[in-house]
C-alpha positions as CSV (number, residue, x, y, z in Angstrom):
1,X,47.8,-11.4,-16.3
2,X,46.3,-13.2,-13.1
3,X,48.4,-10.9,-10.6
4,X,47.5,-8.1,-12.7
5,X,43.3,-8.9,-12.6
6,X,43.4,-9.8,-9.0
7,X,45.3,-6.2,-7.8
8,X,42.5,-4.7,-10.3
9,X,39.7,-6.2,-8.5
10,X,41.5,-5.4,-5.1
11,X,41.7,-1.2,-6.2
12,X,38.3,-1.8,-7.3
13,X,36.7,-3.0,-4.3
14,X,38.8,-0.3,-1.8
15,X,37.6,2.3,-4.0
16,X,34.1,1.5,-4.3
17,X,34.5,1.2,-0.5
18,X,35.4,4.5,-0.2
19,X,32.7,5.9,-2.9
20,X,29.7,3.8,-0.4
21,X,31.1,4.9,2.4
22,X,31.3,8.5,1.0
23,X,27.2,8.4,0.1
24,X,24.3,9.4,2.0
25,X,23.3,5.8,2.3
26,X,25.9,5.2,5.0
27,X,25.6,8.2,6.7
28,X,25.0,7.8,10.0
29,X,25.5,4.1,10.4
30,X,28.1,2.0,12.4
31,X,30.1,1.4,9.0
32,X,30.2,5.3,8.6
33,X,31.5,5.1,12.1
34,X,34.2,2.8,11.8
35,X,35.4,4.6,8.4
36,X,35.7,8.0,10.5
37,X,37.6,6.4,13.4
38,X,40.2,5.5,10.8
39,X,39.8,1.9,11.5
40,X,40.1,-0.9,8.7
41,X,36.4,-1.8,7.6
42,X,35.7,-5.1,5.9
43,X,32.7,-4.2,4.1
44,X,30.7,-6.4,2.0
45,X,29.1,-4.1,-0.4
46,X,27.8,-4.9,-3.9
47,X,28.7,-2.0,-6.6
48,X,27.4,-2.1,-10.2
49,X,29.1,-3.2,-13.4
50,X,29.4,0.3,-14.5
51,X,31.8,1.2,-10.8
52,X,33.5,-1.6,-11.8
53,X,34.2,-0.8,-15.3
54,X,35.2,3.2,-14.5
55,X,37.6,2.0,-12.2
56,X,39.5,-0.2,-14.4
57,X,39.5,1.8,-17.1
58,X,40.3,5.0,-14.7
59,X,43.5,3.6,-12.8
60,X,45.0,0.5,-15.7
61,X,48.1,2.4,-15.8
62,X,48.8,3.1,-11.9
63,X,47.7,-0.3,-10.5
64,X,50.8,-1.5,-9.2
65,X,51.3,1.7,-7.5
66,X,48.1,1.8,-6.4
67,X,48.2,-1.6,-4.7
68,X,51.5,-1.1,-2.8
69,X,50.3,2.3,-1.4
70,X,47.3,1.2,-0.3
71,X,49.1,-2.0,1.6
72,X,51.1,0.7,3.4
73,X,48.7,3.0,4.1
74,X,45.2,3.0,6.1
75,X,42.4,2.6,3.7
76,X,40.2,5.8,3.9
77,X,42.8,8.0,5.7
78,X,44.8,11.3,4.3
79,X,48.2,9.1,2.4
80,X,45.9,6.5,1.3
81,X,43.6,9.2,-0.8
82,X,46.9,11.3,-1.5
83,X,48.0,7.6,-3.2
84,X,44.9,7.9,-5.1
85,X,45.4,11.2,-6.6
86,X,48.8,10.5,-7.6
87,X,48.0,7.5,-9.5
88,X,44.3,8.9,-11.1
89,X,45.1,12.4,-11.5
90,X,41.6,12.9,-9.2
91,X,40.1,11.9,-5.8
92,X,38.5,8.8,-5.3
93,X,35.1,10.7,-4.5
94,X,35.6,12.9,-7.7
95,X,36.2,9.7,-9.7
96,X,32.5,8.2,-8.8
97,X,30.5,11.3,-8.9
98,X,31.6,12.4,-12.7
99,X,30.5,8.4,-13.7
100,X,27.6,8.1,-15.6
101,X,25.8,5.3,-14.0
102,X,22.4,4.5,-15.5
103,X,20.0,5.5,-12.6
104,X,17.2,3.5,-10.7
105,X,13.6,3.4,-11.8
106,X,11.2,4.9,-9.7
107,X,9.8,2.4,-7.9
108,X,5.8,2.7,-7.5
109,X,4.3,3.3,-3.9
110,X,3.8,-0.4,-2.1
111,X,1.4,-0.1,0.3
112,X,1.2,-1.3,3.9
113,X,-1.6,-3.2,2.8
114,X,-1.9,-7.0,3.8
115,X,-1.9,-8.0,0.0
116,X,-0.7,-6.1,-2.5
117,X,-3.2,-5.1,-5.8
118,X,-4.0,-8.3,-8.4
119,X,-2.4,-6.0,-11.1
120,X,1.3,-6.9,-9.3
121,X,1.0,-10.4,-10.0
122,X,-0.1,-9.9,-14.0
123,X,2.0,-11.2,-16.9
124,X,3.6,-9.2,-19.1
125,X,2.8,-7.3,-21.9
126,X,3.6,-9.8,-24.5
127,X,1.7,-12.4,-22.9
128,X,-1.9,-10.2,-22.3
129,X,-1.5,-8.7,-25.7
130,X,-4.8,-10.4,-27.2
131,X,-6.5,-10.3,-23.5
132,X,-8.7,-7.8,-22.3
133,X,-9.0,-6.0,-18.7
134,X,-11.6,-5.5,-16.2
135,X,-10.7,-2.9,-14.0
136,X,-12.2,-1.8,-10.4
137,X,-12.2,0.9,-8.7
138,X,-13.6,2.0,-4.8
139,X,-14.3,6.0,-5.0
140,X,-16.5,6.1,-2.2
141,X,-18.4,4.9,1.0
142,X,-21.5,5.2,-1.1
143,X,-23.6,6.1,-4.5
144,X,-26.7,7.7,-5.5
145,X,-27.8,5.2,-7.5
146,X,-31.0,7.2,-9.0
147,X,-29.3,10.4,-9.7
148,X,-26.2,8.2,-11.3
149,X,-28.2,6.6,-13.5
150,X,-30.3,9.8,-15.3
151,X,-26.6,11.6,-15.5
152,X,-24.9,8.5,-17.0
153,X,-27.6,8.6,-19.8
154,X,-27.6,11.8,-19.7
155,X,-23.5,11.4,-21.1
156,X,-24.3,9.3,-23.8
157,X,-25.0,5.6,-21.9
158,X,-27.5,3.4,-21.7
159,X,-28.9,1.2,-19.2
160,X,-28.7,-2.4,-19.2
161,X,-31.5,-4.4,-17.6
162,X,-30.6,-7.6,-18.1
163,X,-29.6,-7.9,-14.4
164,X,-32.3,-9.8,-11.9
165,X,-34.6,-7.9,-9.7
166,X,-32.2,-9.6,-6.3
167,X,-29.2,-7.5,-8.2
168,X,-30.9,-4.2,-7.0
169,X,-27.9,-2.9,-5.0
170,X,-26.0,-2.6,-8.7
171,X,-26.3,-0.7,-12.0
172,X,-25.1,-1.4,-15.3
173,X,-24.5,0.6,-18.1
174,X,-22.8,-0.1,-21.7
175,X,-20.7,1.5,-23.6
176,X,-19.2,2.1,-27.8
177,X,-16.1,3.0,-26.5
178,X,-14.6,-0.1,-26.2
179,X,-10.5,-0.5,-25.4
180,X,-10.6,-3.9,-28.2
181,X,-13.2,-5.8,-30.4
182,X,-13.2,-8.8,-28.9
183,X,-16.1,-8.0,-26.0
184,X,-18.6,-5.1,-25.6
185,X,-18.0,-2.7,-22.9
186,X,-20.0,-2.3,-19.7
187,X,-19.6,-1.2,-16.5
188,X,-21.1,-2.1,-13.0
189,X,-21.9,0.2,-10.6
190,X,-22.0,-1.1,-6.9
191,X,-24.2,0.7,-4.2
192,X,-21.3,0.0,-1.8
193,X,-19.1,3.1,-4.0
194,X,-17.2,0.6,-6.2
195,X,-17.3,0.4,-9.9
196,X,-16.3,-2.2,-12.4
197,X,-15.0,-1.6,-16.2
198,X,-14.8,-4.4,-18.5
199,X,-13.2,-3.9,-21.9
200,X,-13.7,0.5,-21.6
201,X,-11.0,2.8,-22.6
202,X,-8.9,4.7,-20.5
203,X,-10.6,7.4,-21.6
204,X,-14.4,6.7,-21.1
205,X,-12.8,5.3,-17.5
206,X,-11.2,8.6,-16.7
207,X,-14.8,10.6,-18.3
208,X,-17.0,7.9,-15.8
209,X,-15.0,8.9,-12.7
210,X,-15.4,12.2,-13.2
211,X,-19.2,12.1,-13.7
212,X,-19.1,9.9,-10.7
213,X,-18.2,13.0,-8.1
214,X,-21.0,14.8,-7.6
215,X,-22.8,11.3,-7.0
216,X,-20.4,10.1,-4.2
217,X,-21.1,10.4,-0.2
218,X,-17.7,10.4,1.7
219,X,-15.5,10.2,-1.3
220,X,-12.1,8.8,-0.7
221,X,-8.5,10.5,-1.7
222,X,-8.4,10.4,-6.0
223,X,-4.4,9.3,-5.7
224,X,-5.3,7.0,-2.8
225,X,-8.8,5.9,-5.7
226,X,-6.1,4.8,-8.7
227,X,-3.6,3.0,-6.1
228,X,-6.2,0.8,-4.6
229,X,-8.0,-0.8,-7.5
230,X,-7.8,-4.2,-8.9
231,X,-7.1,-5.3,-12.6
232,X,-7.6,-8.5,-14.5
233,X,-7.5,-9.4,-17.7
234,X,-10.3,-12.0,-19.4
235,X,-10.5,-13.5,-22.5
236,X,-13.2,-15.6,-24.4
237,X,-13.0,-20.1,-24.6
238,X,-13.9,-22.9,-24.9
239,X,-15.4,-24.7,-21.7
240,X,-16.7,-23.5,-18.8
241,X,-15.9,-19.7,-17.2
242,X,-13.2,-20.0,-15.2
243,X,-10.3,-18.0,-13.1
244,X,-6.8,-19.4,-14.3
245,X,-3.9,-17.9,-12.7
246,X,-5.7,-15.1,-12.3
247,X,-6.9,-14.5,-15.4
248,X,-10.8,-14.6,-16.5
249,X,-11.8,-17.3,-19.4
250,X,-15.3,-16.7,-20.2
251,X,-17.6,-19.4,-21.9
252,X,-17.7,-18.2,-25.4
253,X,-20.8,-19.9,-26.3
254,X,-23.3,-18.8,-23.8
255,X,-25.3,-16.0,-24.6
256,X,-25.1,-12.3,-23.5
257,X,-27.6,-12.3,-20.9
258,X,-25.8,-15.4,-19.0
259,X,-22.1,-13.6,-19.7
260,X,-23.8,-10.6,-17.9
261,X,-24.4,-12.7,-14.6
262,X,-20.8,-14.4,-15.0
263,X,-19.4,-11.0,-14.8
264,X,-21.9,-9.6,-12.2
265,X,-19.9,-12.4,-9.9
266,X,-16.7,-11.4,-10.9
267,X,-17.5,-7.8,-10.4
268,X,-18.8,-8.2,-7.4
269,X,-15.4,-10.1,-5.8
270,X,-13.9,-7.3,-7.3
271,X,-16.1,-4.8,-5.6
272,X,-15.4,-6.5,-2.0
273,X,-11.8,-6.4,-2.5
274,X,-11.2,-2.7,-3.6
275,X,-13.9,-1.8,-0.9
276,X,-11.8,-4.1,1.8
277,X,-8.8,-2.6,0.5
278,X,-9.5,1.4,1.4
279,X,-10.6,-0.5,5.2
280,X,-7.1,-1.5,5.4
281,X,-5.8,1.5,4.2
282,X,-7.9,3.6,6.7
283,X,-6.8,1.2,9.0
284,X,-3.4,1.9,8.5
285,X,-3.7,5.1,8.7
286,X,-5.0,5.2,12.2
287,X,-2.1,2.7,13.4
288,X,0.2,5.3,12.4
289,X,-1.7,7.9,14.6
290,X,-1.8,5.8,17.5
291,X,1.9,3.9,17.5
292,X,4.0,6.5,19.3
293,X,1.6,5.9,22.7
294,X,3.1,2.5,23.7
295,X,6.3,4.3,23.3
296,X,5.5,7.4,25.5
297,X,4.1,4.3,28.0
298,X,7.0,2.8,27.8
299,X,9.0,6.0,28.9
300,X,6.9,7.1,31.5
301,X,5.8,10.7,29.7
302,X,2.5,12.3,29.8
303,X,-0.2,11.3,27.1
304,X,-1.7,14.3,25.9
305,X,-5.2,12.6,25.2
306,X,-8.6,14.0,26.3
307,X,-11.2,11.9,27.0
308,X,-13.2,13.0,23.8
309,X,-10.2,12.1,21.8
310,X,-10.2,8.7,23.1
311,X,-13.9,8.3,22.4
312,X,-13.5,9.3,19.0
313,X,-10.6,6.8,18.0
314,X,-13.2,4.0,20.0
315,X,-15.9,5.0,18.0
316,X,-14.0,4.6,14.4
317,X,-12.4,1.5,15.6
318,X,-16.1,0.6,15.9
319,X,-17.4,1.9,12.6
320,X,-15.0,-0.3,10.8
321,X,-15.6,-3.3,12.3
322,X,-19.1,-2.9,11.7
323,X,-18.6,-2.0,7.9
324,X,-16.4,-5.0,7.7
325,X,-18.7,-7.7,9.4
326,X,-22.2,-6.7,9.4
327,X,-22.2,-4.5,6.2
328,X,-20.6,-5.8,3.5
329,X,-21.0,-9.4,2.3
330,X,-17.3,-10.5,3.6
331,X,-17.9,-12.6,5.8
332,X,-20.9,-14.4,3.8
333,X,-21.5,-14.9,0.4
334,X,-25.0,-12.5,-0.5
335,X,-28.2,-14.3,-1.2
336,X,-28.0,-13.8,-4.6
337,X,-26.1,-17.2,-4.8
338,X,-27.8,-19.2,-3.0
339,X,-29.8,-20.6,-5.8
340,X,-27.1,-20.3,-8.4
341,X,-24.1,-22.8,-8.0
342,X,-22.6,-21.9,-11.2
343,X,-22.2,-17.8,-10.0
344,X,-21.0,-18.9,-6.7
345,X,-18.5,-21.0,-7.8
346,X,-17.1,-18.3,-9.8
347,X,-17.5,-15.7,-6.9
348,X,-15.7,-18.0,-4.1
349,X,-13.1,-18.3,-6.6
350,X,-12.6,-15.1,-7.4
351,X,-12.5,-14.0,-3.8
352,X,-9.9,-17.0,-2.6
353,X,-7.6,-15.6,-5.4
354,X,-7.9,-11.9,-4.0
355,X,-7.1,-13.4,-0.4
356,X,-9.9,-11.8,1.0
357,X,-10.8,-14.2,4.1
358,X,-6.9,-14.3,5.4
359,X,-6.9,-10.4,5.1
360,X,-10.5,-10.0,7.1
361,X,-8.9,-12.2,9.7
362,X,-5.8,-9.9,9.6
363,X,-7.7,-7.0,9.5
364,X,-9.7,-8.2,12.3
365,X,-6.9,-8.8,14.6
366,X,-5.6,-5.2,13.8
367,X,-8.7,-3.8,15.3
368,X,-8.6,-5.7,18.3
369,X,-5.3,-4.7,19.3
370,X,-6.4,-1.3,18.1
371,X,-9.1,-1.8,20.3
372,X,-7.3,-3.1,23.5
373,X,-4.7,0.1,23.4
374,X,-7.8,2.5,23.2
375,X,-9.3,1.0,26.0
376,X,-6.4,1.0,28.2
377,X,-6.2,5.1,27.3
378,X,-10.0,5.1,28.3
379,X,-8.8,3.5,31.4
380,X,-5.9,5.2,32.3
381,X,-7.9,8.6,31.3
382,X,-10.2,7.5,33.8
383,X,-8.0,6.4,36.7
384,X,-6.5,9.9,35.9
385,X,-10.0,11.6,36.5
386,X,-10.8,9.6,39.4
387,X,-7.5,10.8,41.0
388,X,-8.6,13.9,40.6
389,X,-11.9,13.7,42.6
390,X,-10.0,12.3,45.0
391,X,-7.7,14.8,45.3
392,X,-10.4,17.5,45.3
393,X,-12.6,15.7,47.8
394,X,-9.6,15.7,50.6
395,X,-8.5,19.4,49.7
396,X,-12.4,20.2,50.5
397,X,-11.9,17.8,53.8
398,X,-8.6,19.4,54.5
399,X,-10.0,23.2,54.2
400,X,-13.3,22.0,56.3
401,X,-11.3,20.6,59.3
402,X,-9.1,23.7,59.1
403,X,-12.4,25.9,59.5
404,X,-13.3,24.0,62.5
405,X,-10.5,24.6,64.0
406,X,-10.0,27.8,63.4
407,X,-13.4,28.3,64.9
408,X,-12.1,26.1,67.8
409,X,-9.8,28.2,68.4
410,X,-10.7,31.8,68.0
């Protein structure tokens, strides 16, 4: 019974061989290579249960034969597969592609970003079942804050004012449609183009964001919108508020004007890390527009690059670093804290859990070697130019002396 497991597992592992190095996964590669050349290839491949399963079930009767052909034969080459159909009644490759294997799950789009969304580290279902989530979202460089407000009450919500006058850069708004019982629903409305849900329905979220469009100045992408946000889920305690493991524990006996303020600094880490998020994203995206010119440096080709071109990637490199330094509250905490402990605490808490001072520093070191390639195209564009006056100024020398002695002469 051993001799007979151990020749199973040895068919088994040459013909799941042959069904990886038959896919499009291999294609290409220097184990593809060696499989062509006819060559024995010790492969270290991990195959599912099911491959594993199918093959013992396929070949139970034929193993013996199986295992002395394929000791005689090359592995991979025309008599070992002829073995393989004589034993199985079909090809090796025709075996694997009529199995039913339970396919992959689509995995969701991971981003470049220096730190993947909150919502990646939440627990599961079971264990936020009683919690309830605040949600943020960035949708746009900027809002109209007066003509938001009159077309959000225009939709059926009302204002809040229970914010203090020093919270002028943000609106809030409540609303009935609340996703559970436990909390009211509001939302906060940042100047900066971000926007907070706490305890809303998917649908009053999706209804908001569409109201939100014709308010927005330099909207971002919608797909790139629902990627980037941040979730958490809070619930009500005893205590003081508090961020545990990334989850929000509000202080159920304070009253609603002071759970307002405790959520203002929540919302408004949320607000700088959605915003900071759509930097690194934009970010990203011109590293990808820039990365083949070391490479063409490297090789000694041309760079097709005008000098406007080059002034233009300078002057974005430029209006991010000012939008992440001297515009947004990043580097600083706003004044709003300074004379409330209890807010900052909360705020500084919430922003060390959402990394956001290790990915300004990364995000900063990004746009300086961003920075340090655009100026050595400025440079090199320059040099290029310079050439070229040079040039031109002894081809005006050259044609003068040739005058002169043409006149010299005749």
């Amino acid at each position: 019974m051993g001799l007979l497991l151990r020749k199973s597992s040895s068919l088994v592992t040459q013909a799941c061989r042959t069904h990886c190095l038959h896919s499009p996964l291999y294609k290409g590669g220097p184990k593809r290579k060696l499989f062509a050349s006819g060559e024995r290839a010790d492969l270290s491949l991990v195959v599912s249960r099911h491959y594993y399963t199918t093959s013992i079930g396929h070949s139970n009767s034929k193993i013996s034969d199986i295992y002395e052909c394929k000791q005689k034969a090359v592995f991979g080459s025309q008599k070992w597969n002829s073995c393989f159909i004589t034993a199985n009644g079909t090809s090796a490759n025709r075996l694997f592609s009529n199995s039913t294997a339970t396919p992959m799950p689509n995995r969701p789009l991971i981003s470049s970003r220096t730190r993947q969304p909150s919502r990646t580290k939440q627990p599961g279902p079971s264990h936020t079942e009683d919690m309830m989530l605040c949600k943020a979202f960035a949708a746009a460089d900027e809002f109209h804050m007066g003509t938001l407000c009159h077309d959000l009450v225009s939709h059926g919500y009302h204002e809040l004012p229970s914010l203090p006058r020093d919270a002028s850069n943000v609106l809030l708004v409540g609303t009935a449609n609340t996703a559970k019982d436990g909390d009211s629903g509001m939302i906060f409305f940042f100047r900066e183009g971000a926007v907070v849900f706490w305890n809303t329905e998917e649908k009053t979220v999706k209804d908001v964001m569409r109201i939100l469009e014709p308010h927005e100045i330099q909207p971002y992408e919608v797909a790139l919108v629902h990627w980037e946000n941040e979730e958490m889920n809070y619930s009500f305690g005893e205590g003081h508020s508090r961020l545990v493991r990334g989850e929000i524990v509000l202080n159920s006996q304070l009253d609603t004007d002071e759970i307002i303020l405790e959520k203002f600094a929540f919302s408004n880490a949320l607000c700088l890390s959605v915003k900071l998020a759509m930097w690194e994203s934009t970010l990203d995206t011109f590293v990808e527009s820039i990365q083949s010119i070391p490479e063409m440096l490297k090789a000694r080709k041309k760079l097709k690059l005008s000098h406007d071109d080059v002034m233009q990637n300078i002057g974005e490199l430029f209006a991010l670093r000012h939008r992440i330094n001297l515009s947004s509250d990043l580097l600083l905490p706003p004044d709003f804290y300074w004379d409330r402990e209890n807010l900052e605490h909360l705020y500084n808490k919430t922003l060390q859990f959402l990394s956001i001072n290790r990915r300004v520093k990364v995000i900063n070191e990004k746009l300086q070697h961003c920075t340090e390639l655009t100026d050595l195209m400025r440079n090199h564009l320059n040099e290029k130019h310079a050439l070229r006056l040079e040039w031109m100024i002894v081809i005006l020398i050259t044609i003068e002396v040739l005058f002169e002695l043409g006149r010299v002469i005749f």
